[in-house]
N, CA, C and O atoms as a GROMACS GRO file, in nm:
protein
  248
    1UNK      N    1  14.782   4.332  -1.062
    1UNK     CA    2  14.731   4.465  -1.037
    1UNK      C    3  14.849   4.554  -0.997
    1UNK      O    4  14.941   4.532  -0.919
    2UNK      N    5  14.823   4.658  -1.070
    2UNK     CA    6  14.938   4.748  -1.012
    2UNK      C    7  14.930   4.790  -0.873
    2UNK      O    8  14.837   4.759  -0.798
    3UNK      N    9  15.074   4.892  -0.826
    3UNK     CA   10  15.023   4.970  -0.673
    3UNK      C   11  14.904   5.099  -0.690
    3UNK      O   12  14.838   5.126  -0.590
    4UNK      N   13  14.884   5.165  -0.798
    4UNK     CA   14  14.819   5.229  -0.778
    4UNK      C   15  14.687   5.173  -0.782
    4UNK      O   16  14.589   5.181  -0.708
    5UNK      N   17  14.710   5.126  -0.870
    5UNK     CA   18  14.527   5.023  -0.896
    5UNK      C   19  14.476   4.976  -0.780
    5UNK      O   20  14.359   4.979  -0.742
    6UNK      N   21  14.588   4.924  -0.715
    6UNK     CA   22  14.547   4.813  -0.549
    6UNK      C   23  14.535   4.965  -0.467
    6UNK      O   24  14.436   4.972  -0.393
    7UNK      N   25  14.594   5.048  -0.470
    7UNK     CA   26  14.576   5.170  -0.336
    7UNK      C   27  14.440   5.234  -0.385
    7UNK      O   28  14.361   5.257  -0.293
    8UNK      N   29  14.398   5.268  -0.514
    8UNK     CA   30  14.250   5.283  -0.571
    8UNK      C   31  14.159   5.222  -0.458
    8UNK      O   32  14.098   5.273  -0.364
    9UNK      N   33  14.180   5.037  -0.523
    9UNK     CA   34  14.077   4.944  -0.490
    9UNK      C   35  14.128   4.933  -0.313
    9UNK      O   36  14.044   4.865  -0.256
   10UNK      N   37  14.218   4.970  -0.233
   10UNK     CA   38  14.210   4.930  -0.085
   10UNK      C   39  14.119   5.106  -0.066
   10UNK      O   40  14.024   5.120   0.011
   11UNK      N   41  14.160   5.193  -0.131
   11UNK     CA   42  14.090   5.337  -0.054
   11UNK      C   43  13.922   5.346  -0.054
   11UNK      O   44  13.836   5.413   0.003
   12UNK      N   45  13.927   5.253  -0.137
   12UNK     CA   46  13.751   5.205  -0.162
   12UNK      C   47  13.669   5.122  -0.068
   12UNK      O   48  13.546   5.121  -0.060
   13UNK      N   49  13.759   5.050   0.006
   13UNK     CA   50  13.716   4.986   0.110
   13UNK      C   51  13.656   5.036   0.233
   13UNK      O   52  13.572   4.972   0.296
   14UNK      N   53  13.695   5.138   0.264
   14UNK     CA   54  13.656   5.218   0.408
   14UNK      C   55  13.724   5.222   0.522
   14UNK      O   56  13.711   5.292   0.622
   15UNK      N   57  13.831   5.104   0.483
   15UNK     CA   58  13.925   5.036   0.599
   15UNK      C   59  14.021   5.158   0.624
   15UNK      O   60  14.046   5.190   0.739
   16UNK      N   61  14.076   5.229   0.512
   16UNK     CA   62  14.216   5.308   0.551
   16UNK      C   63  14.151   5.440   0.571
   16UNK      O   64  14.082   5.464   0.472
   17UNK      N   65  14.143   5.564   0.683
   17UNK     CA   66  14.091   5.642   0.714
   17UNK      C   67  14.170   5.820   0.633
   17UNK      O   68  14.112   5.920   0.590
   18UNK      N   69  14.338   5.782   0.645
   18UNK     CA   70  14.453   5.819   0.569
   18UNK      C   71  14.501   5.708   0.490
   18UNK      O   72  14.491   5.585   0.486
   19UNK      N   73  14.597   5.874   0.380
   19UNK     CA   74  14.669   5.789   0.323
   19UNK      C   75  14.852   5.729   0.360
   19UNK      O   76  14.923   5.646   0.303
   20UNK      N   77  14.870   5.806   0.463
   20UNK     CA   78  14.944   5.681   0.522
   20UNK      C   79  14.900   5.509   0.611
   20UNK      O   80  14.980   5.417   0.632
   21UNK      N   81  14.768   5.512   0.645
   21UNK     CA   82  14.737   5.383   0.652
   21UNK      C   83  14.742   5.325   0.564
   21UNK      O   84  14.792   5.213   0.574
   22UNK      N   85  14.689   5.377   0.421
   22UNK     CA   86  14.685   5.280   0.289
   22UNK      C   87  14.837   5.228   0.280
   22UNK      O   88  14.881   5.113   0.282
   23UNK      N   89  14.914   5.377   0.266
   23UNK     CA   90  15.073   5.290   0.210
   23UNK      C   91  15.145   5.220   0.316
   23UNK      O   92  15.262   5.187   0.298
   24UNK      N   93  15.076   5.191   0.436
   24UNK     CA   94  15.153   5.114   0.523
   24UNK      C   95  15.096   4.965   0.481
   24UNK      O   96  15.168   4.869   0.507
   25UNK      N   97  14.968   4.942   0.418
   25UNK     CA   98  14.863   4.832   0.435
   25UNK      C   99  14.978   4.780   0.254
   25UNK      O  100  15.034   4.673   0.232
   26UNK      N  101  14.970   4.896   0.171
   26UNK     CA  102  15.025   4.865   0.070
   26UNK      C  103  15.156   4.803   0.081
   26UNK      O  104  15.171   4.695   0.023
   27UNK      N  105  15.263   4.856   0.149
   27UNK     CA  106  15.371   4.808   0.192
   27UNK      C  107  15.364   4.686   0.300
   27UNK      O  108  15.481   4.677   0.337
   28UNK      N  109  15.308   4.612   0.352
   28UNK     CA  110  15.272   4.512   0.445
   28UNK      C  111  15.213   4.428   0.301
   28UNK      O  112  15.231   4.307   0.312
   29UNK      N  113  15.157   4.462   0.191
   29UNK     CA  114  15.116   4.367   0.083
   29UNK      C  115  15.242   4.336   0.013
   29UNK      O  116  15.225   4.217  -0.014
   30UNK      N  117  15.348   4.365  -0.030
   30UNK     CA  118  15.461   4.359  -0.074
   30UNK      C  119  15.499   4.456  -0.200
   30UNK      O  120  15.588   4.441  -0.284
   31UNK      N  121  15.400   4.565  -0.184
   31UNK     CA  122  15.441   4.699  -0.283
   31UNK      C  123  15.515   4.730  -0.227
   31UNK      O  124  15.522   4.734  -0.104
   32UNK      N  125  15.657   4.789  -0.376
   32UNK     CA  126  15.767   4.870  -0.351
   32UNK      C  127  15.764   4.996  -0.399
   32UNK      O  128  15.690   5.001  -0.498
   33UNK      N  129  15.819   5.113  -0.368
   33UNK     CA  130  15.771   5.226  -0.401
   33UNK      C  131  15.668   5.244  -0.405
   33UNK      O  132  15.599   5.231  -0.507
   34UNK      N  133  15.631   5.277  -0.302
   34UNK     CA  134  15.504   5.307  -0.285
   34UNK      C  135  15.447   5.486  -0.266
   34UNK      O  136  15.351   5.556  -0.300
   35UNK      N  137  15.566   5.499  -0.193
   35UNK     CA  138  15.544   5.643  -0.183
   35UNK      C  139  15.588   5.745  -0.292
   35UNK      O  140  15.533   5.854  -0.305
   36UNK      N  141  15.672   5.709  -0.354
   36UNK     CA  142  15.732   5.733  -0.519
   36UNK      C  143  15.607   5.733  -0.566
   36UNK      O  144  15.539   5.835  -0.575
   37UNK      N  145  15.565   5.607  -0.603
   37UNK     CA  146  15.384   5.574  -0.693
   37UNK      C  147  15.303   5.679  -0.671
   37UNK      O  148  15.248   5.744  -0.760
   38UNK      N  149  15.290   5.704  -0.503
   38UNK     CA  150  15.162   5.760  -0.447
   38UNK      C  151  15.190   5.910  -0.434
   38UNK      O  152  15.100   5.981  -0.387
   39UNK      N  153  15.298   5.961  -0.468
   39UNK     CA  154  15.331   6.107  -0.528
   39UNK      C  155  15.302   6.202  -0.619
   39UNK      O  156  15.329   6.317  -0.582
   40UNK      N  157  15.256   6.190  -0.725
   40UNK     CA  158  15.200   6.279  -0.780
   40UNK      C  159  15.065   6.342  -0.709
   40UNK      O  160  14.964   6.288  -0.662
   41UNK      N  161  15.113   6.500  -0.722
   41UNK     CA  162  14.926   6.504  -0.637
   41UNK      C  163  14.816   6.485  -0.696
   41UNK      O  164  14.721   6.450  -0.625
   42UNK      N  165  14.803   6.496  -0.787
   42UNK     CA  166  14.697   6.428  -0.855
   42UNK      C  167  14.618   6.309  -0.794
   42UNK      O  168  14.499   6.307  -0.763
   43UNK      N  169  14.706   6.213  -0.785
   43UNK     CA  170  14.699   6.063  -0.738
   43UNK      C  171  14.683   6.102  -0.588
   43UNK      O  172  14.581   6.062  -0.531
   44UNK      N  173  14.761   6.167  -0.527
   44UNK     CA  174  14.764   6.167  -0.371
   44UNK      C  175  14.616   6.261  -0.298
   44UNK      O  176  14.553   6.251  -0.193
   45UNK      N  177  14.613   6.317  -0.373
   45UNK     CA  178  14.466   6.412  -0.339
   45UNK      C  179  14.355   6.316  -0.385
   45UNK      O  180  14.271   6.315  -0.296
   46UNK      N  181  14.329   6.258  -0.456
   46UNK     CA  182  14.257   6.161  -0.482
   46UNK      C  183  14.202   6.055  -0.422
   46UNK      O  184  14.085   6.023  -0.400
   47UNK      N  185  14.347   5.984  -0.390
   47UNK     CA  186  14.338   5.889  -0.286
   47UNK      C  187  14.288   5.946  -0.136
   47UNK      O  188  14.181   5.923  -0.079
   48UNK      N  189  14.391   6.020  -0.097
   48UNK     CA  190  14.315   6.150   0.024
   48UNK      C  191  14.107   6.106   0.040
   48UNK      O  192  14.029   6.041   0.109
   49UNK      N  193  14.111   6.194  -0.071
   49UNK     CA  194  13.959   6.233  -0.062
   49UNK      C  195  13.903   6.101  -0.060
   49UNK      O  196  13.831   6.099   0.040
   50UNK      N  197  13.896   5.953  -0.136
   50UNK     CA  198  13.864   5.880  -0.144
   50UNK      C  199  13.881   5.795  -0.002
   50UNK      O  200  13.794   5.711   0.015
   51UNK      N  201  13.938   5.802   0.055
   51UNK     CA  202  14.002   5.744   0.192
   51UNK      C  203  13.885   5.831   0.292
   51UNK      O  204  13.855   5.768   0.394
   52UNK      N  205  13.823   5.950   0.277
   52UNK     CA  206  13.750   6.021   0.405
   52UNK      C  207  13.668   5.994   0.318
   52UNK      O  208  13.623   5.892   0.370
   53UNK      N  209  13.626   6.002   0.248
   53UNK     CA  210  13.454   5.966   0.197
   53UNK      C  211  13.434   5.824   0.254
   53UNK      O  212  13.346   5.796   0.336
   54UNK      N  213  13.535   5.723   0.197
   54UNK     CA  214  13.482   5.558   0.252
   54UNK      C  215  13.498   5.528   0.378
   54UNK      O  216  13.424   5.440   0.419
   55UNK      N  217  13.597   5.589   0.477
   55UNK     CA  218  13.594   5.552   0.534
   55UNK      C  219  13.462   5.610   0.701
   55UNK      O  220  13.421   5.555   0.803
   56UNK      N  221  13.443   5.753   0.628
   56UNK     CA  222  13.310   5.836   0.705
   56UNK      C  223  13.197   5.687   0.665
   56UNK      O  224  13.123   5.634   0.747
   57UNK      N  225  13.209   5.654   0.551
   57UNK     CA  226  13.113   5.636   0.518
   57UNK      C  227  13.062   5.482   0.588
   57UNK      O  228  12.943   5.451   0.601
   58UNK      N  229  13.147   5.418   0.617
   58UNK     CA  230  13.192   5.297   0.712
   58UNK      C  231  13.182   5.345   0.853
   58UNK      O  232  13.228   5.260   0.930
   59UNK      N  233  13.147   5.432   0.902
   59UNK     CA  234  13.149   5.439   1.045
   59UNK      C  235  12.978   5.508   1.046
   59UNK      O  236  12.899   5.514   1.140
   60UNK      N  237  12.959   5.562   0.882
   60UNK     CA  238  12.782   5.560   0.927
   60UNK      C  239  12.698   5.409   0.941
   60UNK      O  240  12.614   5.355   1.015
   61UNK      N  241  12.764   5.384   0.840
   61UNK     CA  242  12.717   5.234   0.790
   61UNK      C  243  12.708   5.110   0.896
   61UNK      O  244  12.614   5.032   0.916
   62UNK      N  245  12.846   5.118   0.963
   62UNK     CA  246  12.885   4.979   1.058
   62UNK      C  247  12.893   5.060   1.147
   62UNK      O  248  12.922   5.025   1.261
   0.00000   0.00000   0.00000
């Protein structure tokens, strides 16, 4: 799996609230460039938004 694919599938989880939690969780997995990867805004607004939807959505939930 790529880094973006895995920062997709971790922002989906609910666990990372930001997206510097993700690229710290990503970088603690052994992704390199991560913040290079997670640069385009496209990708970074994305991830963003995806990170407060799951993770709101995890503190209604649990």
């Amino acid at each position: 799996m790529s880094t973006i694919e895995r920062a997709f599938t971790l922002a989906r989880t609910g666990k990372y609230a930001t997206l510097a939690q993700l690229q710290l969780q990503l970088k603690e997995d052994g992704c390199r460039a991560v913040e290079t990867l997670l640069s385009p805004r496209s990708i970074k607004d994305h991830l963003v938004a995806i990170c407060a939807a799951s993770s709101k959505a995890m503190r209604v939930d649990g």
